[in-house]
C-alpha positions as CSV (number, residue, x, y, z in Angstrom):
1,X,101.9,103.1,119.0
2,X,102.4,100.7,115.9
3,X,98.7,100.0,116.5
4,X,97.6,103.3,116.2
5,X,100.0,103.9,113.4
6,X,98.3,101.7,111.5
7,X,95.1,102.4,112.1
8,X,96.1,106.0,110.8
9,X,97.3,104.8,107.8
10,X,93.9,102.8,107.3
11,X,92.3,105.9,108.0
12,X,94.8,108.1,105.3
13,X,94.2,104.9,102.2
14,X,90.5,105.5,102.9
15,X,91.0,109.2,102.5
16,X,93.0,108.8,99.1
17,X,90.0,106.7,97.5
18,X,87.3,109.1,98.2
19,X,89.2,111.6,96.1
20,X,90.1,109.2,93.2
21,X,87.4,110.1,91.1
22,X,87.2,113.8,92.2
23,X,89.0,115.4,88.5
24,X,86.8,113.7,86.4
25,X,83.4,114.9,88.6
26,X,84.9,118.4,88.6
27,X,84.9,118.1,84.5
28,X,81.4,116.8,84.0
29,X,78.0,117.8,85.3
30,X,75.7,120.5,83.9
31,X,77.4,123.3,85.6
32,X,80.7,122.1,82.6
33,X,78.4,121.9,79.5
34,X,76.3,125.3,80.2
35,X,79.4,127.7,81.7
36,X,80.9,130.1,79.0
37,X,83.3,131.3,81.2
38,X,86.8,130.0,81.3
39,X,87.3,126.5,82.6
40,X,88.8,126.2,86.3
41,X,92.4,124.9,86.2
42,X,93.1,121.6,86.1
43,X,93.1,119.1,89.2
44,X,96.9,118.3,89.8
45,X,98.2,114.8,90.5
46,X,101.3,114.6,92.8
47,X,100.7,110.4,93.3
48,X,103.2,109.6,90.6
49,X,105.1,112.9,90.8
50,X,108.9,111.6,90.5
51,X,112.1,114.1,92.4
52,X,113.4,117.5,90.8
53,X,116.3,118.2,90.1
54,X,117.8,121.8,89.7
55,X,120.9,123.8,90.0
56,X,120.6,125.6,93.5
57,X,123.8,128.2,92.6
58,X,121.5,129.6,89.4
59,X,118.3,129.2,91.6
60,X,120.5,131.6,94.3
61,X,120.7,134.2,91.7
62,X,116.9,133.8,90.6
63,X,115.9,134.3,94.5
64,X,116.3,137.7,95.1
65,X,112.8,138.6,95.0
66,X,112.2,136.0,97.2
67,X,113.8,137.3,100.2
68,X,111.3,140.2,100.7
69,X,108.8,137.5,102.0
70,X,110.6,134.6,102.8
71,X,114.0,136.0,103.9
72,X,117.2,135.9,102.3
73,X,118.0,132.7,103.7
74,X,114.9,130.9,103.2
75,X,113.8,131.6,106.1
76,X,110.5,134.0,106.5
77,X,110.7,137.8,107.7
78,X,107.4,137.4,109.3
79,X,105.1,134.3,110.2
80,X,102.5,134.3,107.9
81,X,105.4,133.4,105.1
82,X,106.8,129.7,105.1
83,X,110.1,129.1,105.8
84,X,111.7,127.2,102.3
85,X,114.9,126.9,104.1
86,X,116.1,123.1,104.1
87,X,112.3,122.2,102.3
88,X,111.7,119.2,100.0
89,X,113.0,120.6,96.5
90,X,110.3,118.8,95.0
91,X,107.6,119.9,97.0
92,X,108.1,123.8,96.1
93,X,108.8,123.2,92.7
94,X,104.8,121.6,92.4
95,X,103.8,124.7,94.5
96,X,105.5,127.0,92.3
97,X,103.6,124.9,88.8
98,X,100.5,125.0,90.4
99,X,101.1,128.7,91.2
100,X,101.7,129.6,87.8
101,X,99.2,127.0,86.4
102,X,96.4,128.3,88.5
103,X,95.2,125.3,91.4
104,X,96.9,127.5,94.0
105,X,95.8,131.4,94.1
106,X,97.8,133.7,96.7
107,X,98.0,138.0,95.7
108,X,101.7,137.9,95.5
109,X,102.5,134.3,95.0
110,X,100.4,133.7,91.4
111,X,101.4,137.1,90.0
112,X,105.9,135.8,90.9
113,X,104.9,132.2,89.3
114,X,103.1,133.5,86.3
115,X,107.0,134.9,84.8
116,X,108.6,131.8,86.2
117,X,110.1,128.7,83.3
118,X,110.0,125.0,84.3
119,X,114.0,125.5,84.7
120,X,113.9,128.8,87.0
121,X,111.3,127.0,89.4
122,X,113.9,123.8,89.3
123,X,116.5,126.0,90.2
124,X,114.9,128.3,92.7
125,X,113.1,124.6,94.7
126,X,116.9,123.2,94.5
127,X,118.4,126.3,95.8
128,X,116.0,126.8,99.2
129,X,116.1,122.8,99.6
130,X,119.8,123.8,100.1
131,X,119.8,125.9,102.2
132,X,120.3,124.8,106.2
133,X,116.2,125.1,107.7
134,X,115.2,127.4,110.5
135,X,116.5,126.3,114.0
136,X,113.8,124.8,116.0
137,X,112.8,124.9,119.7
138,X,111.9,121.6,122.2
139,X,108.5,120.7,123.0
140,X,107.5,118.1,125.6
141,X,107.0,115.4,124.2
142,X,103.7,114.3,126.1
143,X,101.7,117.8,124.9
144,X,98.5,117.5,123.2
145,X,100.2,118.5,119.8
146,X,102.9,116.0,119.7
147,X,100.2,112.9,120.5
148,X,98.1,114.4,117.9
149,X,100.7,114.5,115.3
150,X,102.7,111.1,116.8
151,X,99.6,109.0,117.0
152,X,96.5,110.8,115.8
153,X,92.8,110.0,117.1
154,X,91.3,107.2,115.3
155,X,87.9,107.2,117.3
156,X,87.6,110.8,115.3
157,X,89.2,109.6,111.6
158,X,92.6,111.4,112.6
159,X,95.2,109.8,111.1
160,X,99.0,110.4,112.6
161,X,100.4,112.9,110.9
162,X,104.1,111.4,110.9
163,X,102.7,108.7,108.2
164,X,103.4,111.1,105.4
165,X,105.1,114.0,107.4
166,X,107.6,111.4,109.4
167,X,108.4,111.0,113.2
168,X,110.4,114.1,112.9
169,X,108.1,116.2,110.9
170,X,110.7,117.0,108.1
171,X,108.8,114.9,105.5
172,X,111.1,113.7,102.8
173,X,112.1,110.5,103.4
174,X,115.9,109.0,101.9
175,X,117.2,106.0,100.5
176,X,120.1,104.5,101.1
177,X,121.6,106.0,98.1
178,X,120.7,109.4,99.6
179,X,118.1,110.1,97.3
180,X,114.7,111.3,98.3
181,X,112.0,108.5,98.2
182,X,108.7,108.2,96.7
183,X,106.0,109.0,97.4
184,X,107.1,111.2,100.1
185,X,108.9,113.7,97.4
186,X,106.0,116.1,97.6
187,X,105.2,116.0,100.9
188,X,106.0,119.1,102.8
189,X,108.3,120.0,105.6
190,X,106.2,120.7,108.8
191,X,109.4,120.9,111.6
192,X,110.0,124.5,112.6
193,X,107.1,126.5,110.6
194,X,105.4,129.4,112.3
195,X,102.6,128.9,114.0
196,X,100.2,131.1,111.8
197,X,101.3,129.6,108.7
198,X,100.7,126.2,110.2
199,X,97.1,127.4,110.9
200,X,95.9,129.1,107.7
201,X,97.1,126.4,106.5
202,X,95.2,123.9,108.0
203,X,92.1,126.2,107.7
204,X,92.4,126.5,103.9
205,X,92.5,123.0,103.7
206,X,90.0,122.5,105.8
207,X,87.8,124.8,104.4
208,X,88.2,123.3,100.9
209,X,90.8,126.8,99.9
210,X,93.3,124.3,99.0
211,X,91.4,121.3,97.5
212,X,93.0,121.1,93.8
213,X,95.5,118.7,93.8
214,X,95.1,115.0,95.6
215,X,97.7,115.8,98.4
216,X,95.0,118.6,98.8
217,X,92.1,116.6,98.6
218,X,94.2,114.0,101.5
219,X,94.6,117.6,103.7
220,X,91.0,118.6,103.0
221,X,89.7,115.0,104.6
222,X,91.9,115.0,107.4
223,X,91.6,118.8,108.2
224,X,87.3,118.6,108.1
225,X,87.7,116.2,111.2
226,X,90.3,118.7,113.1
227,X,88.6,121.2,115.2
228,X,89.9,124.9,116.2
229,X,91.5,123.2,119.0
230,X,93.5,120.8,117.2
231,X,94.3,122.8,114.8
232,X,95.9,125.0,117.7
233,X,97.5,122.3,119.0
234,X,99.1,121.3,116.0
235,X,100.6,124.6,115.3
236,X,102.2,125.1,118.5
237,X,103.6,121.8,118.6
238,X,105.0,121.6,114.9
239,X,106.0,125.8,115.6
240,X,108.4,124.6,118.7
241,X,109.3,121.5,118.0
């Protein structure tokens, strides 16, 4: 195991360089200096991206138009909504910016983000972080999905997943003094999401959907060397475990 961890992580550093450059390319080139139509919107950088803080009993109040999608719990009325219950605060308050700010598009999602402040997304990413997540099943332990995610496949460039998601797939990693610890703020919560969402997901990733922002640009690597199967695999695992 602590082999192939490594060998994952090698695999993930190599992945982060090859995007390094990527916002400045996207800025230059002919297609830049001859378009007259509105520029795209700006790569976003998560790499230095420090925790949120927010007051989850005025985020409770600001939620209400949340629960027609994603319950009134934080926790989705049907599987092809995430579950924000008991997610990294951080990590949906940079969903909800780059929502409003344009790197992520979704018919509902854009439209909610575009009347949202800096404080009412601080408040509404503290307030689902709050709440207790979704229940999950068991899995065994041995299935395809959980050596996928545990140790990934390094003759095939897949890194382990748990080196940024963590053994446990909740993501956010604490310190001692409780607080979360970068750089794994904005990483998301994987543990107990719907099967569905897991594998749009990984298909918008994969597929380049969801390139504009580098912990987009990691996904995008890793997802272009999953195949349909994997991608199945990790759903159901991450779904049930």
């Amino acid at each position: 195991m602590p082999t192939l961890r490594v060998l994952g992580l090698i695999a993930l550093a190599t992945t982060c360089i090859a995007w390094t450059e990527a916002p400045h390319a996207a800025e230059d080139g002919p297609a830049a200096a001859t378009s007259t139509t509105t520029k795209p919107a700006p790569f976003f950088d998560e790499r230095r991206q420090t925790p949120i803080e927010g007051d989850a009993h005025s985020g409770e109040g600001k939620a209400t138009v949340c629960a027609a999608c994603h319950g009134p719990k934080g926790v989705a009325v049907a599987p092809n909504f995430p579950n924000l219950a008991g997610q990294s605060a951080t990590y949906l308050y940079l969903q909800l910016k780059q929502f409003k700010d344009g790197q992520r598009v979704d018919p509902i999602m854009s439209g909610q983000a575009a009347n949202l402040g800096d404080t009412d997304m601080r408040d509404l990413a503290s307030y689902f972080a709050s709440l207790p997540p979704k229940p999950s099943g068991s899995n065994e332990s041995q299935s395809t999905g959980a050596h996928l995610y545990l140790q990934g496949d390094p003759a095939r460039g897949i890194p382990p997943c748990l080196a940024c998601h963590g053994s446990d797939a909740t993501g956010v990693r604490f310190e001692a003094s409780g607080k979360p610890q970068p750089p794994w703020v904005s990483f998301p919560r994987l543990r107990g999401q719907s099967a569905i969402y897991v594998t749009k997901a990984l298909g918008d990733f994969r597929s380049g959907v969801r390139s504009d922002s580098s912990n987009a640009r990691i996904m995008q690597a890793i997802g272009g060397s999953l195949s349909d199967d994997d991608i199945q695999h990790l759903s159901t695992y991450l779904s049930s475990h």
